[in-house]
Structures are given as structure tokens and as C-alpha cells.
N, C-alpha and C positions, 0 to 999 in steps of 0.2 A: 454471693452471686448478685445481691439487690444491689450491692454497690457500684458493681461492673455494668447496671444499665444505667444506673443512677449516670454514673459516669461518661456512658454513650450518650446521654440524652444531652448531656453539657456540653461534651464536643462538638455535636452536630449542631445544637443552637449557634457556638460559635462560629460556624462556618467552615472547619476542620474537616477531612477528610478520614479517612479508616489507617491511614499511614504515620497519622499522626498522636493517635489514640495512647503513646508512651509516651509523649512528651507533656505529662500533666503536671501541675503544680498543686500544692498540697491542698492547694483553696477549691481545685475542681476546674480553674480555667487553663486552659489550653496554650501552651508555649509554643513559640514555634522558631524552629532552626531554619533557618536561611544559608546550610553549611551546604557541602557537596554529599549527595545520597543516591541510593538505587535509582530516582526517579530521572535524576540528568544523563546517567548511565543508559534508563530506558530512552530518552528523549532521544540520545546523539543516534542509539540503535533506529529508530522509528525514522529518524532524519535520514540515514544511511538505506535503510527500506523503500522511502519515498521517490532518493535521488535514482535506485538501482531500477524500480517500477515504473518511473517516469522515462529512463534511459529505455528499457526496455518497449515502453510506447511510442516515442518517436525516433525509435531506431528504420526501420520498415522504410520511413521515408526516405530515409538516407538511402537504404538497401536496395531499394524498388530502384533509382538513377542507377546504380552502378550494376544491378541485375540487366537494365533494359539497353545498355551506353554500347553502340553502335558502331562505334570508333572504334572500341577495343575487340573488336570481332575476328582481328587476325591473329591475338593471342592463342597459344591451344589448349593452355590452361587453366581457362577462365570460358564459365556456361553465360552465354548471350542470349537472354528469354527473348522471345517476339511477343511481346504483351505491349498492346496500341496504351491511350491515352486512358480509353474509359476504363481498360481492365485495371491498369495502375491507380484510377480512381475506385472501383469496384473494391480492390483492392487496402488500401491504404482505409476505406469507408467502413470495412466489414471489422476492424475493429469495436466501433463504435455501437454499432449493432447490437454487442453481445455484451458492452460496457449500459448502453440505454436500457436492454432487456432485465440486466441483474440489479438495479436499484435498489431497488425494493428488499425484493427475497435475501441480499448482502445487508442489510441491515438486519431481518429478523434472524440473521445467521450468527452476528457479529452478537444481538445480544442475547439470543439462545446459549452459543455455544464461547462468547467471549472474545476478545480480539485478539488474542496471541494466535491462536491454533488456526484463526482463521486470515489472516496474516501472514500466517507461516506457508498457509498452503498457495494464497495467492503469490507469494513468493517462489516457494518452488514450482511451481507451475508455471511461471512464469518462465522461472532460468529454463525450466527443461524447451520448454517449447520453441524456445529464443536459440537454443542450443542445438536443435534438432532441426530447425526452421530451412537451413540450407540443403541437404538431404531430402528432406519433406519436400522444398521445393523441385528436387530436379526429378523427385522419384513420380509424385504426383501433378506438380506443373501449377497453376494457380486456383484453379480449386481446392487443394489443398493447402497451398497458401490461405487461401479466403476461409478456412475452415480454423488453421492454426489462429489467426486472428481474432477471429470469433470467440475461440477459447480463451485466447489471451483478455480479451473484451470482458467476459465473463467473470475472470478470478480477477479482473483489476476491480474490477466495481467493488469490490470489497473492501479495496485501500482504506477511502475514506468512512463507510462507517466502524469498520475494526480499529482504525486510529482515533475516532472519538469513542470510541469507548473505553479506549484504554487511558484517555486523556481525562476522562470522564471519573475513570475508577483509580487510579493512581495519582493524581498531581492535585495539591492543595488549592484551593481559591486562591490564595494570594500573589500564587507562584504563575497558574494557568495558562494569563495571555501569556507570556514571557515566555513559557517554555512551548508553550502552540504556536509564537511567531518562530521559534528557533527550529521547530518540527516541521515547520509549511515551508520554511523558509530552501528545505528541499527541493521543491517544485522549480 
């Protein structure tokens, strides 16, 4: 057992991460593979996270034109909201709202409870809300819109400290920026 810290205590000098704590060599210093591992696998997933969360926030914009478009009013199959300029600013605004409010408390979330779980949730929270959001709107009209976004506002602030933290706990110094540009590279 005194070998196993002996051992931690030499990786971590090295600059090595907890992922790499098998790849030792008999001397006690730290090897390191540069092959393909679980961590680019996380990276592409995190990437794929970022692009779908980010789709997901400036979708609304798109939404809110083709909600308010005026032209298309003789359609009979398509809901034509009468929402002036400021509500479509009210609107598209209250995202942000609930993304400024959750700063904070998304990070001591992220390193309480870790970034997966809390990732995942900002995730599904996200799809459902996104999913629901047309419905939501015709039932309840733009207060409930302005509500959904707020939620959405909420679980997104999460993104970014659940993504460093997993960046944090998973990926080696040497690898880091590299695999952080390819994960931001989302955006």
C-alpha cells in the first residue's frame, strides 16, 4: 500500500493526471501514450453536447421570425403570434436571465455533484423544453414562452462549468489545450 502512494506522489509531480497512473515505468516515472483512449471518445461526446446546447440557444431566434411572419397569415396551418417587437425582445432576453442568475450555483453544482450528471441534466432539459416549446407556446402564449427560456437559461449555465470540470479531471496536461480547442471548438 506505501508503494501505491509512493507511486501517486510521483505522477502528480510529473504533471500526470489519475488516468494515467498505469502507465508507469519500473523507475516510477510516468510514460505517456499519445494513442486514441476513452478521453477523445469523452472529448468528441462533449463537443457533440456543446454543438446540440448551443443549437438549442439560438434556435428561439430563428423561431420567434417565423412565429411572428405576417405574410404567412393566410396559411391555416400554421399559428401567427401577434407579439410587437419588445415582446420578441422580452423574449429572446429572458433566456439570459436565468443563464446570468445560475453562474455561480452551476459551478458549485458541477463540483459537488461532478460534470457528467450535471451535464446530462442540462442536456435533457434542455431537448425536453426545446421539444415542448411549440405546444407550450400556443397553449400558454409568450409568458410561457418567457418562462421556458428562463429554464432553458438555467440548465445551460451549467455547460460550461460541468465541461471544465471534466476537462479538469479527465485529460492529461499535455494533451489539455488540444483537446479543449477541439471541445470549444463546438461553439
Amino acid at each position: 500500500m506505501s508503494e501505491m502512494v509512493f507511486v501517486w506522489h510521483k505522477v502528480t509531480e510529473v504533471g500526470c493526471c489519475r488516468a494515467h497512473t498505469d502507465l508507469l515505468h519500473s523507475t516510477g516515472r510516468a510514460l505517456f501514450s499519445y494513442g486514441f483512449g476513452v478521453r477523445h471518445l469523452q472529448s468528441v461526446c462533449m463537443c457533440l453536447c456543446m454543438i446540440s446546447l448551443f443549437i438549442a440557444r439560438g434556435s428561439m431566434a430563428v423561431a420567434v421570425l417565423a412565429m411572428t411572419d405576417h405574410s404567412r397569415i393566410n396559411s391555416t396551418d400554421i399559428t401567427i403570434y401577434d407579439w410587437d417587437k419588445n415582446i420578441q425582445g422580452l423574449i429572446l432576453s429572458s433566456f439570459f436571465w436565468g443563464y446570468t442568475l445560475m453562474q455561480i450555483p452551476a459551478g458549485l453544482l458541477a463540483k459537488r455533484y461532478g460534470g457528467k450528471p450535471v451535464l446530462l441534466v442540462a442536456l435533457l432539459a434542455n431537448g425536453v423544453i426545446c421539444g415542448l416549446l411549440p405546444v407550450l407556446s400556443y397553449v400558454g402564449g409568450w409568458p410561457v414562452v418567457c418562462a421556458c427560456r428562463v429554464l432553458m437559461g438555467l440548465t445551460q449555465a451549467c455547460l460550461f462549468p460541468a465541461s471544465h470540470t471534466l476537462l479538469g479531471r479527465w485529460l492529461p496536461a499535455q494533451e489539455r489545450t488540444t483537446l479543449t480547442g477541439i471541445i470549444y471548438g463546438g461553439r
